[in-house]
C-alpha positions as CSV (number, residue, x, y, z in Angstrom):
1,X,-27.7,-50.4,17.8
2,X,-26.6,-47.0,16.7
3,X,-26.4,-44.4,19.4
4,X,-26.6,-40.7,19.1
5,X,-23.2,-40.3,20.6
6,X,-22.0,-42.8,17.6
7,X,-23.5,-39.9,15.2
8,X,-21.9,-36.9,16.7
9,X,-18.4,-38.4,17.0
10,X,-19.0,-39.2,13.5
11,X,-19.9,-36.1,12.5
12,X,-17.6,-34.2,14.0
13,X,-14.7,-36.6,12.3
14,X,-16.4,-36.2,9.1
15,X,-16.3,-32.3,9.3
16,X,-12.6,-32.0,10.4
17,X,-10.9,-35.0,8.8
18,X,-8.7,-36.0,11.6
19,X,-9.7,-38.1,14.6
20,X,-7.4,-36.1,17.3
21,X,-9.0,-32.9,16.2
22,X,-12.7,-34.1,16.5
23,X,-11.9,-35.8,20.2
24,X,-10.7,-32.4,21.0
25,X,-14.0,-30.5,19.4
26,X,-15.9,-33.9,21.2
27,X,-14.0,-33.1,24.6
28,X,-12.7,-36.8,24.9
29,X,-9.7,-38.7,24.6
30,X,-8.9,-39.5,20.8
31,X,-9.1,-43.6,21.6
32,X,-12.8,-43.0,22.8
33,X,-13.5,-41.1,19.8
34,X,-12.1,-43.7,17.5
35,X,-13.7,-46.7,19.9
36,X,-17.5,-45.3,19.0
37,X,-16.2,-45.0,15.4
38,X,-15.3,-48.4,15.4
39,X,-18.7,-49.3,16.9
40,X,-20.4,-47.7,14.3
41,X,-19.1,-49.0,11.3
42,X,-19.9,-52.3,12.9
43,X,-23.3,-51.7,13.3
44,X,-23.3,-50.3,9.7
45,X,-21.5,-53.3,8.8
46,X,-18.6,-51.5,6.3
47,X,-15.8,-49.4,6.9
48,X,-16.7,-45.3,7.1
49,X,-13.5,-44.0,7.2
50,X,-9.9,-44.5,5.3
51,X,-7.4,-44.1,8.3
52,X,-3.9,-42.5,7.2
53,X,-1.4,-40.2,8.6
54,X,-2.4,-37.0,6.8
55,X,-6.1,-37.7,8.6
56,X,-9.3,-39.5,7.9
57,X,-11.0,-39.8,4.5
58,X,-14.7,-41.1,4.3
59,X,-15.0,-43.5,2.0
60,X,-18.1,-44.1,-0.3
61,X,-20.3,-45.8,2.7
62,X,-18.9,-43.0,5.2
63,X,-20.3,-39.5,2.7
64,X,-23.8,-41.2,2.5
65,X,-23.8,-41.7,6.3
66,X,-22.2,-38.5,7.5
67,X,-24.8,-36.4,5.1
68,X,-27.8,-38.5,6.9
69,X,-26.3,-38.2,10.1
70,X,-26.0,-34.6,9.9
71,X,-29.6,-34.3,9.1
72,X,-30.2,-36.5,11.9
73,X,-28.4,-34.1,14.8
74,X,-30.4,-31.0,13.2
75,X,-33.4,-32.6,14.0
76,X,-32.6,-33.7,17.4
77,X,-31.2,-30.1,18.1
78,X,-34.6,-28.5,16.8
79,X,-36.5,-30.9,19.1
80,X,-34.6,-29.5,21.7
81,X,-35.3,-26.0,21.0
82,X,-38.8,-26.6,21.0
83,X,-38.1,-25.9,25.1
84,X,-36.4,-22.6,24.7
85,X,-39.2,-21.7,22.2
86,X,-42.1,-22.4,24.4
87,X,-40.2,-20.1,27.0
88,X,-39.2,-16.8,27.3
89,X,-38.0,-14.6,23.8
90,X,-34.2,-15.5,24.1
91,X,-33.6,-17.2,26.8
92,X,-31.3,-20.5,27.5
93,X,-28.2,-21.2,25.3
94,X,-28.1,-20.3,22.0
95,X,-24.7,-20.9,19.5
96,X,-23.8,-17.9,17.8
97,X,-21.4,-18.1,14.6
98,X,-20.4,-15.3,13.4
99,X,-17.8,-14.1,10.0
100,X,-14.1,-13.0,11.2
101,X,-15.2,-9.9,9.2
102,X,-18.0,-8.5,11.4
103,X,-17.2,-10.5,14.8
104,X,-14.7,-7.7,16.5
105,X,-16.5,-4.9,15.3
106,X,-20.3,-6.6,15.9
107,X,-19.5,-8.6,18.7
108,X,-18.6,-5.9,21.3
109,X,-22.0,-3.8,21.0
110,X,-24.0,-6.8,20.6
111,X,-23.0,-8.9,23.3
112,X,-23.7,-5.4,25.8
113,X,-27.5,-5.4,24.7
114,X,-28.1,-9.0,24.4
115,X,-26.9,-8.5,28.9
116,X,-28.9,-5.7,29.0
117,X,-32.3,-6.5,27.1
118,X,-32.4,-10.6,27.3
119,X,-30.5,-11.1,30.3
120,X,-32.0,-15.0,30.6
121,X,-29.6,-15.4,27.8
122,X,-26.5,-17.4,27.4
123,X,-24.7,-16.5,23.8
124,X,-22.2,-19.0,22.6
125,X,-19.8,-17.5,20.3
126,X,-17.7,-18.9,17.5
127,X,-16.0,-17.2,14.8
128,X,-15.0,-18.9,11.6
129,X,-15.2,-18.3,7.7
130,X,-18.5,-18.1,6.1
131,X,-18.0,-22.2,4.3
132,X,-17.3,-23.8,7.9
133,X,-20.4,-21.8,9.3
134,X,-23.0,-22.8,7.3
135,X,-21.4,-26.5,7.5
136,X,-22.0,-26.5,11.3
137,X,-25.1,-24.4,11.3
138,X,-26.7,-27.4,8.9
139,X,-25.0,-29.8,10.9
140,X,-27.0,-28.7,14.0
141,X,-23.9,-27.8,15.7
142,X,-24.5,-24.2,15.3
143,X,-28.2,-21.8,15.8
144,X,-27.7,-18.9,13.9
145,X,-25.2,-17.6,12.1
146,X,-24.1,-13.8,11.3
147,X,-22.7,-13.5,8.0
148,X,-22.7,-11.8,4.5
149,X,-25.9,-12.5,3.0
150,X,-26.9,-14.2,0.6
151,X,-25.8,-17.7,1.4
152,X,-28.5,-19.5,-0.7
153,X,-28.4,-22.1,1.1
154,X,-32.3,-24.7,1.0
155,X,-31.9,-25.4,4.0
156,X,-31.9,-22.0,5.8
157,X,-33.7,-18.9,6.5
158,X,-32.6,-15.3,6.3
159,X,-33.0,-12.1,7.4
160,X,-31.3,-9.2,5.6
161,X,-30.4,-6.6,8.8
162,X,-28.0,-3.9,7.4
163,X,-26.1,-2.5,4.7
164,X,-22.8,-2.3,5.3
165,X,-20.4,0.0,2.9
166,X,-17.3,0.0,1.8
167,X,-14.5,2.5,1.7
168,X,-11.2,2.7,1.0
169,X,-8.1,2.8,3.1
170,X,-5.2,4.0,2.0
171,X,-1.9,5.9,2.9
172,X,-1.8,9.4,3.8
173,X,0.4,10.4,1.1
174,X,-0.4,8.3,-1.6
175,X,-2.3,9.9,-4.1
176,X,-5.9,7.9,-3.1
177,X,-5.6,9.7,-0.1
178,X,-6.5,12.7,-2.2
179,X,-8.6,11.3,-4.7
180,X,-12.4,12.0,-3.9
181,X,-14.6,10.4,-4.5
182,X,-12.5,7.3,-4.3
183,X,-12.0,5.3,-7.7
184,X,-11.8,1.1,-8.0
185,X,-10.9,1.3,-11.6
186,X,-8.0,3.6,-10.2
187,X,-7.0,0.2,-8.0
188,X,-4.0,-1.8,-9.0
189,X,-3.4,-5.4,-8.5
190,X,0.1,-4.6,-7.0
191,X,-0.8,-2.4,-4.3
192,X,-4.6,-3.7,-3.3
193,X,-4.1,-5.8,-0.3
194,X,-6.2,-8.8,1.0
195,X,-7.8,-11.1,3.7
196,X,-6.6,-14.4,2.8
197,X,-8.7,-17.2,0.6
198,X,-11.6,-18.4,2.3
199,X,-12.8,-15.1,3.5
200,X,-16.1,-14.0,1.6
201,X,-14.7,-10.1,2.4
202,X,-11.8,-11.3,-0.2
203,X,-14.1,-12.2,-2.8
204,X,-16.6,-8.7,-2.2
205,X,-13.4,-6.6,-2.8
206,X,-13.1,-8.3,-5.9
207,X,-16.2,-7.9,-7.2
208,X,-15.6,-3.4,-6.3
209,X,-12.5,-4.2,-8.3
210,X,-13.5,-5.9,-10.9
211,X,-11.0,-4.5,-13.1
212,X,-8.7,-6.7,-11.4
213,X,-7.5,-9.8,-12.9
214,X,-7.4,-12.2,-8.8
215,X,-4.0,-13.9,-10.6
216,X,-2.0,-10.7,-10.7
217,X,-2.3,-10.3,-7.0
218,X,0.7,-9.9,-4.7
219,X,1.1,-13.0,-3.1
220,X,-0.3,-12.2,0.8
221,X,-3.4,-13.0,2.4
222,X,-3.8,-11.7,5.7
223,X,-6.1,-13.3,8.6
224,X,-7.2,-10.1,10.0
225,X,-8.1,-6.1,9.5
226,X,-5.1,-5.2,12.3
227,X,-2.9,-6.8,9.8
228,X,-3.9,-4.8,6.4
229,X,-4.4,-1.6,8.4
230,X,-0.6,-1.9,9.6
231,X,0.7,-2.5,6.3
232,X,-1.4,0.4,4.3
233,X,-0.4,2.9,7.2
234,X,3.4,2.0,6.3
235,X,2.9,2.3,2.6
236,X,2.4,-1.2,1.5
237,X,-0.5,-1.0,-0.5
238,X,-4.4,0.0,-0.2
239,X,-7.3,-1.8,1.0
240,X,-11.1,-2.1,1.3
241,X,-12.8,-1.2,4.6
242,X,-16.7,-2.2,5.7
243,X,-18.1,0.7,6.6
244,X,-18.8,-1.2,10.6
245,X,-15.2,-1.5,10.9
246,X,-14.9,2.4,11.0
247,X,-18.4,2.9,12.8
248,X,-16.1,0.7,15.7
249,X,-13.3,3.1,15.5
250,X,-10.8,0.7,14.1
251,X,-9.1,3.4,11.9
252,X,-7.6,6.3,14.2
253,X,-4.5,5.9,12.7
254,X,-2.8,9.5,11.3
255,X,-0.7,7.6,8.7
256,X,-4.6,6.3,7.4
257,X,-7.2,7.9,5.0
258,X,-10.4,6.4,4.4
259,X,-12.5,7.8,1.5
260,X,-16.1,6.5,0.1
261,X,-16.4,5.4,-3.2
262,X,-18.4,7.0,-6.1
263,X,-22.0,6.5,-6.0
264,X,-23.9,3.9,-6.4
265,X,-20.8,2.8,-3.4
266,X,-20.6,-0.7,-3.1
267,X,-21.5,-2.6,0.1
268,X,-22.6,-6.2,1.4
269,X,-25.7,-7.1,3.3
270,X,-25.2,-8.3,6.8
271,X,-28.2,-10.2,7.9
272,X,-28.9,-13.6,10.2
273,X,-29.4,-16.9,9.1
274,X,-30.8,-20.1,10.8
275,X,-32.2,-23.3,9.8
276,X,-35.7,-23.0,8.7
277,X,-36.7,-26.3,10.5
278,X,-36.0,-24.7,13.9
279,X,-38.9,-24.0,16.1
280,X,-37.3,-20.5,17.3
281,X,-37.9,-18.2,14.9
282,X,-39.3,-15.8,17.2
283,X,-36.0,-15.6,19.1
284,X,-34.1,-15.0,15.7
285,X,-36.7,-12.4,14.7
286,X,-35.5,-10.6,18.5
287,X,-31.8,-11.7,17.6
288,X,-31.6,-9.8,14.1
289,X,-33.3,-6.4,15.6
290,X,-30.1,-6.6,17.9
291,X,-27.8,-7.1,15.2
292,X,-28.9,-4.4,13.5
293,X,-29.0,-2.0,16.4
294,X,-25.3,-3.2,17.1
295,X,-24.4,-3.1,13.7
296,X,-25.6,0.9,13.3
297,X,-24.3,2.3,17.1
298,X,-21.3,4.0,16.5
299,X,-18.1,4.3,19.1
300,X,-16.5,6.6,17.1
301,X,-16.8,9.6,14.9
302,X,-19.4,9.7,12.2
303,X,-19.1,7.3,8.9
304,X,-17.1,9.4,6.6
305,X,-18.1,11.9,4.0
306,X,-16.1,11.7,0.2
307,X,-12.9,13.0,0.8
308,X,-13.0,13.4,4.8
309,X,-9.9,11.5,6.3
310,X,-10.2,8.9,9.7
């Protein structure tokens, strides 16, 4: 008989691709992970995975079981909900995943007036790329997600919450320092600096850029805004700023200007997104109001006029 433990495990080993990894994510040892595995492809009566050094690949059998199974877990975590959403407007647990690109400067405000307005509420944070959110937020493993909208995805719901600006950060002698309003088609390939592939951020700056053939790019990616800030203060190159990030006070950096584009200025949407089967949709319609209030309060000086340096 298959058991729900059987499913997770298997899940969880058909997200990652490698068995040590998913005992870890599971919180067992990787021989009990791989023992329920074994269990379940017996039941199923054919082999689910293609064991090898470099990880596990699912074979035919294993993708049309993993993509039941995941719809499986999303329905046992919805009937679990149905608790929280016959109690109190967000209270209990509730997962959390949120885009490297908004977490620090979201996280920090939101988390203060989830405690202070909700406090029967346990937030569980993670933070991972856009692709390996909505993976785990379909999978059940997640209940909302914040995140650059739209994600277009059937199976969830979304709430647009804010528009977020961008601007653009550059050194305080280079000649964009000066330049307002700030220009994209100005914008060289060999001086704009990036977050690395994966990040939805990356492909947004691209789109202001548009001008800008992704192949002629300098050969960097960087995993975080500390990183790119560093390297345009010392003269390395320019790079795009959401407007939330300076709101948070991220850029009080002398070496630093930050100008607004020309109007219309570009910007992304950050909204909330959960899967429409889930029974709490009154505690996302609470959750997003937060994010937007977090989104808007501002630690530092006001967002920038054209021109006006951080």
């Amino acid at each position: 008989m298959i058991s729900f433990k059987q499913l997770r495990y298997f899940d969880l080993l058909a997200t990652i691709g490698h068995f040590g990894k998913a005992a870890d994510r599971a919180g067992v040892t990787q021989p009990a992970l791989s023992m329920q595995i074994r269990a379940l492809e017996k039941s199923l009566g054919g082999p689910l995975v293609e064991r090898g050094a470099a990880g596990a690949r699912l074979t035919v059998l294993g993708e049309q079981v993993a993509a039941r199974a995941a719809k499986v877990l999303a329905g046992v975590r919805d009937i679990e909900e149905l608790a929280f959403a016959n109690g109190g407007t967000l209270s209990g647990t509730l997962r959390l995943g949120i885009i490297p690109s908004i977490a620090p400067f979201l996280l920090p405000s939101l988390l203060g007036l989830a405690t202070e307005r909700f406090p029967d509420l346990r937030l569980s944070i993670r933070e991972t790329i856009t692709g390996t959110l909505v993976d785990e937020i379909t999978a059940g493993e997640l209940d909302a997600i914040v995140a650059s909208l739209p994600l277009d995805h059937e199976d969830l719901e979304e709430a647009a919450v804010v528009e977020d600006r961008f601007l653009l950060a550059a050194p305080a002698h280079s000649p964009h320092a000066e330049r307002s309003p700030a220009m994209a088609d100005l914008i060289s390939a060999d001086e704009l600096l990036l977050l690395e592939d994966g990040h939805c951020l990356r492909d947004q700056a691209l789109a202001v850029c548009h001008a800008i053939d992704p192949a002629r790019l300098r050969g960097f990616g960087a995993t975080s805004f500390p990183t790119l800030l560093q390297l345009v203060a010392a003269g390395h190159g320019l790079t795009l700023l959401p407007e939330i990030a300076v709101n948070a006070g991220v850029v009080n950096d002398p070496r630093l200007r930050v100008n607004r584009f020309a109007k219309p200025e570009p910007s992304r949407m950050i909204g909330l997104a959960w899967r429409r089967s889930s029974p709490r949709s009154r505690d996302f319609a609470a959750l997003a109001g937060l994010v937007g209030e977090a989104a808007t309060a501002k630690t530092a000086t006001e967002p920038l006029s054209p021109g006006e340096a951080a």
